[in-house]
N, C-alpha and C positions, 0 to 999 in steps of 0.2 A: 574281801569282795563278797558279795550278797550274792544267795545263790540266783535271784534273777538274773542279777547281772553277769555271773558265770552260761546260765543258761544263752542269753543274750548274745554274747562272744562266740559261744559255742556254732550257734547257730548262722552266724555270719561268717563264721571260718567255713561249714560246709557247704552253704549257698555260693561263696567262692568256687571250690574246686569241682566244682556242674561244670562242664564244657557247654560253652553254650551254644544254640540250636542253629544249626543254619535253615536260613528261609528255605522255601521249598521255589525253584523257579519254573515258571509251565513253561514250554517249549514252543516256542512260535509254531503255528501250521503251515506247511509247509504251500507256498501259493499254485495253486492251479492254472498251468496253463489256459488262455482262453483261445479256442480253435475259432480260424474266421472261415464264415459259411463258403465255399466253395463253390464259385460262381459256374453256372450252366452253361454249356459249350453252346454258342450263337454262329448259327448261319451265315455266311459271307455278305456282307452288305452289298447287292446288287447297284450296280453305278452304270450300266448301260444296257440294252437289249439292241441286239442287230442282225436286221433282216438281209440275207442272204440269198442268192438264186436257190441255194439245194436245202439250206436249214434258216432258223432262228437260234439265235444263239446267246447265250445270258452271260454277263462278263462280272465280274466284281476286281475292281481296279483292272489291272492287262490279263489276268487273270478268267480263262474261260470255264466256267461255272456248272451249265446246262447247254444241252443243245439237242433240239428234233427236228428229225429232216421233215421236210416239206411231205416226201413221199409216203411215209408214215399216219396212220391217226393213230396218237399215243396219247390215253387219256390223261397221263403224268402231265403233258404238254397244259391243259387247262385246267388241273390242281395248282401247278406251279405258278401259270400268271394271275390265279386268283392271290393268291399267297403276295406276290410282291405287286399287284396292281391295290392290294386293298381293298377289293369289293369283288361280290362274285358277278362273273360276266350274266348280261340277257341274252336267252337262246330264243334265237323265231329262225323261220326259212324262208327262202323266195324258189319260186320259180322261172327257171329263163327259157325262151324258145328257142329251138338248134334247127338243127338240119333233120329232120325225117324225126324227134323229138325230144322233146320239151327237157331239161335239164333240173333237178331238183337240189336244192343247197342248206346245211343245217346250217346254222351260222351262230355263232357265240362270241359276246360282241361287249368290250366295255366304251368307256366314251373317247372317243378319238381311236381305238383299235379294234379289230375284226380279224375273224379267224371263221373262212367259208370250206368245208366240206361236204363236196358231192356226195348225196343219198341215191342217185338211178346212177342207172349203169353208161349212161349217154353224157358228151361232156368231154372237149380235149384238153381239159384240168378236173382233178379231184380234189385241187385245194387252189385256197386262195391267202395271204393275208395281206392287207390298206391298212396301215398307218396314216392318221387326219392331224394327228396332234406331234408335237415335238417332244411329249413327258406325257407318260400314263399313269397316273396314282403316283408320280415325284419320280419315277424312273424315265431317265432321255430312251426314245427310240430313237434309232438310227439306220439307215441304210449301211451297205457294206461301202466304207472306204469313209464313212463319219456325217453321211450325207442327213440334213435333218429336216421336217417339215419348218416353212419360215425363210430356210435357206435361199438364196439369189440363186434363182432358177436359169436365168440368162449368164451370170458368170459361171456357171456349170456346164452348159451346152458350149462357150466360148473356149473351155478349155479343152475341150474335147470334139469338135465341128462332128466327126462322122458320127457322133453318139445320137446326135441328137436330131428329133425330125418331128412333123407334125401329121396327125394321125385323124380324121375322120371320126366322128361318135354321133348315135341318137342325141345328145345333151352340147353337141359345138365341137369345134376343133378341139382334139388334144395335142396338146406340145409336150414332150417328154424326152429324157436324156437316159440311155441304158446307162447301168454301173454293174460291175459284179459280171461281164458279159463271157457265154460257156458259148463260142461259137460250136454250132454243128453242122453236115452235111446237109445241107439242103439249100434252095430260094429264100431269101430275105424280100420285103417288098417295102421294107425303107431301109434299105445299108444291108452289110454280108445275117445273115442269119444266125441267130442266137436264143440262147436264153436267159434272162438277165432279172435283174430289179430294177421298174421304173420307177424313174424320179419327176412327177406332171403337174403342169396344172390346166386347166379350160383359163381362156381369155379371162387379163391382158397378159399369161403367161410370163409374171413377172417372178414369182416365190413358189415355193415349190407347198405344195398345197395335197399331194398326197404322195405316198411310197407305196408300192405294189409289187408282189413278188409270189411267185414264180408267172413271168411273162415270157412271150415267144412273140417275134415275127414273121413267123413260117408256118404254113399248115393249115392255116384258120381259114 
């Protein structure tokens, strides 16, 4: 044999016994969790507001919410109905003539709702709220017991005969139905004496056309 060819052999016998390499394999990365954003705690979907003789009161489903008494001025009270009426209310005043003097009223007022508090010291109410509309900015107003403007005024008075009576005003007869009624000691001068939430309207006193609360038939 030729020494190349010795060479040759030689060198294919030790190319053999090399172990041969194993790949190198990269290691997957391990996957990341992805965190989902973590939604903002949301305020109770308001679904009614109802006017009461002693409060207003904010319901979300049967669920009572908010509520300020009547007796109260808490200025929370018209942060809150700006908030769920969706626009801020207009403030102007009036003044009304009384017995020995004139009575002065701030009033803060969206469209269909009013909220009147006395500024003089004169006045046998320092508040008032009239409800015109049946929904204020998408939210129902209600009287207490579910009563709404819109409402059959006459099937309301029907159910109840002594609730209901007609009333004398500058602007025509009023016809109106107490709901909500806190009778007290004293003369009533249409039925026993109370204090309640009206449910009225001026001729042809067929729908109920406004809600008013805190009202008396005594004393005035």
């Amino acid at each position: 044999m030729s020494t190349g060819a010795v060479l040759a052999a030689l060198l294919l016998s030790l190319t053999a016994c090399v172990p041969a390499t194993n790949p190198v394999v990269s290691a997957s990365p391990t996957p990341t969790p992805t965190l989902e954003p973590t939604a903002e705690p949301t305020a109770a979907a308001v679904t009614s507001i109802e006017i009461t003789t002693l409060s207003l009161d904010v319901y979300s489903d049967d669920t009572m919410t908010d509520s300020w008494l009547h007796a109260d001025r808490n200025p929370a009270e018209i942060t809150a109905l700006t908030e769920y009426f969706g626009t801020e209310p207009t403030v102007s005043s009036d003044t009304r003539p009384g017995e020995g003097a004139d009575s002065t009223y701030e009033i803060q007022s969206w469209p269909g709702f009013e909220i009147r508090y006395i500024v003089s010291e004169f006045g046998p109410r320092g508040f008032f709220i009239t409800a015109t509309a049946a929904t204020v900015g998408g939210v129902p107003i209600r009287a207490a017991g579910g009563v709404q403007v819109g409402d059959d005024l006459q099937a309301l008075a029907a159910s109840d005969p002594t609730a209901a009576s007609t009333v004398p005003t500058p602007d025509g007869d009023l016809f109106r139905v107490k709901v909500d009624q806190i009778p007290v000691d004293s003369e009533g001068f249409d039925g026993p004496a109370a204090d309640f939430v009206a449910v009225q309207s001026l001729e042809p006193f067929t729908t109920v056309t406004t809600i008013r609360a805190p009202v008396s038939n005594y004393g005035l």
